[in-house]
C-alpha positions as CSV (number, residue, x, y, z in Angstrom):
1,X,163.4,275.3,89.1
2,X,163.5,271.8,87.3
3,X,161.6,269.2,89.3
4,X,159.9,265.5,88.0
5,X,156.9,264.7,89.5
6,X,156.4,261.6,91.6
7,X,156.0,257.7,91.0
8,X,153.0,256.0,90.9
9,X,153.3,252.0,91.5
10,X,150.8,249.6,91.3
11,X,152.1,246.1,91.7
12,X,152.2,242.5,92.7
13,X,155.0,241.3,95.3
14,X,157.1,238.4,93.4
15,X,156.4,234.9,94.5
16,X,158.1,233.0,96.4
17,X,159.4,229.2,96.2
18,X,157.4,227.4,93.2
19,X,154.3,229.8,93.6
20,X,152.6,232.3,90.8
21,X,152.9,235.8,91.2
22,X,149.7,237.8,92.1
23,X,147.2,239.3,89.8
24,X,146.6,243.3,89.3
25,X,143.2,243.9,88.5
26,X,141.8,248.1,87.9
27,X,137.8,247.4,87.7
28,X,135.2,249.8,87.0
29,X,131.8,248.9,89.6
30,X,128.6,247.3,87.3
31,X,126.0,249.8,86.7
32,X,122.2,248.4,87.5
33,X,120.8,251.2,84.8
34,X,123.0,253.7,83.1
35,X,127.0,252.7,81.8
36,X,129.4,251.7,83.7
37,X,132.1,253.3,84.4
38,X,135.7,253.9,82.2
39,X,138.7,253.7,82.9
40,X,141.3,256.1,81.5
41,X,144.7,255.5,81.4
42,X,146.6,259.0,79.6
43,X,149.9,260.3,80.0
44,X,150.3,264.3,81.1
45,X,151.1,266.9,78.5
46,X,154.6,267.8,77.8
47,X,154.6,271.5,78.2
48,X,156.7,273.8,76.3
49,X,159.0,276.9,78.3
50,X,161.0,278.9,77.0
51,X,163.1,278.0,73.9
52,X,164.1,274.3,72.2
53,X,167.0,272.5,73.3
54,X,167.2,269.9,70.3
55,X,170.2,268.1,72.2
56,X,168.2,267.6,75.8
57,X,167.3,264.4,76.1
58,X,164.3,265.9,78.4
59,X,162.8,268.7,76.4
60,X,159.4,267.1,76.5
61,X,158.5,264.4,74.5
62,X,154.7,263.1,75.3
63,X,154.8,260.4,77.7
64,X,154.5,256.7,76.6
65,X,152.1,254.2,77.2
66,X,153.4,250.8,77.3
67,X,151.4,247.3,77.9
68,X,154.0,244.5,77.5
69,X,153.4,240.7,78.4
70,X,156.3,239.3,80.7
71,X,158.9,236.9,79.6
72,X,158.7,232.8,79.9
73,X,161.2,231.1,80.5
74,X,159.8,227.5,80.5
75,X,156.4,227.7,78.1
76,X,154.6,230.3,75.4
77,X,155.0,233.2,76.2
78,X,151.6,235.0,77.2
79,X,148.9,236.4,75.5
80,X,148.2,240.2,74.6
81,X,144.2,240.5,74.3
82,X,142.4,244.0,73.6
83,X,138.5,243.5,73.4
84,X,136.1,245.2,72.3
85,X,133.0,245.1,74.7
86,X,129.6,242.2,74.3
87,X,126.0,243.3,74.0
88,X,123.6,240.5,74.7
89,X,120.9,243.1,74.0
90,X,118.5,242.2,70.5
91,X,119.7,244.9,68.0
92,X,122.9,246.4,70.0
93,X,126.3,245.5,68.2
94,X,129.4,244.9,69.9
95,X,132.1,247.6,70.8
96,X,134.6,248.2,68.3
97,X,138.5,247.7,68.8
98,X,140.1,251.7,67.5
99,X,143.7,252.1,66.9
100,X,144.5,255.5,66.3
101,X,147.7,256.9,65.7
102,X,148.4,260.5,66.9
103,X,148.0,263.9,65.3
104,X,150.8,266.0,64.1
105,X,152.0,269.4,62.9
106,X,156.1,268.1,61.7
107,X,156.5,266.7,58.5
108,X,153.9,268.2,56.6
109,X,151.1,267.3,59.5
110,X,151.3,263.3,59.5
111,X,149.7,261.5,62.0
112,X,151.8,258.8,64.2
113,X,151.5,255.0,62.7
114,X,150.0,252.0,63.4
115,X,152.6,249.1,63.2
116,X,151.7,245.4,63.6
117,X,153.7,242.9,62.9
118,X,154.1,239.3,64.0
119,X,157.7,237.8,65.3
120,X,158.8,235.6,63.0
121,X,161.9,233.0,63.9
């Protein structure tokens, strides 16, 4: 039996008249001694049964993982920011920014890419 699990939906309402649309904020608590917390944001495994169907659109491709700033319609466009965490303590360096692209068996075992680009008018 072929089922899709559920939706999970974690939003603002739209504003209304002139105002700003709310803010979503997912917030790990501070830790007095210790770390703090992580948050984790994955997609579930694409399982394989039974054999390949190479023209089914569904036959389990590993979920995406989008973060996309919205359009503007009136000013710049908004800001993308990944940061890499501070340390204000004496010989403690700051957290790295890591960009990995995914491992592979096809095509002789190639890992997935890394594109950046800039838009250019």
């Amino acid at each position: 039996m072929k089922g899709d699990s559920g939706e999970v939906l974690i939003s603002s309402e739209d504003s209304v008249n002139d105002g700003r649309s709310g803010r979503v904020s997912i917030k790990t608590g501070e830790a007095n001694y210790g770390t703090s917390g992580e948050i984790l944001i994955k997609t579930g495994e694409a399982k394989k049964k039974g054999a390949s169907h190479q023209h089914d659109p569904n036959r389990g491709f590993g979920g995406n993982i989008r973060l996309q700033v919205g359009h503007a319609e009136e000013d710049d466009g908004g800001n993308a920011t990944i940061t890499g965490g501070s340390s204000s303590a004496a010989q403690a360096k700051g957290g790295a920014v890591i960009l990995t692209g995914g491992a592979g068996k096809g095509r002789a075992g190639d890992g997935g890419d890394i594109h950046m680009s800039t838009y250019i008018v």
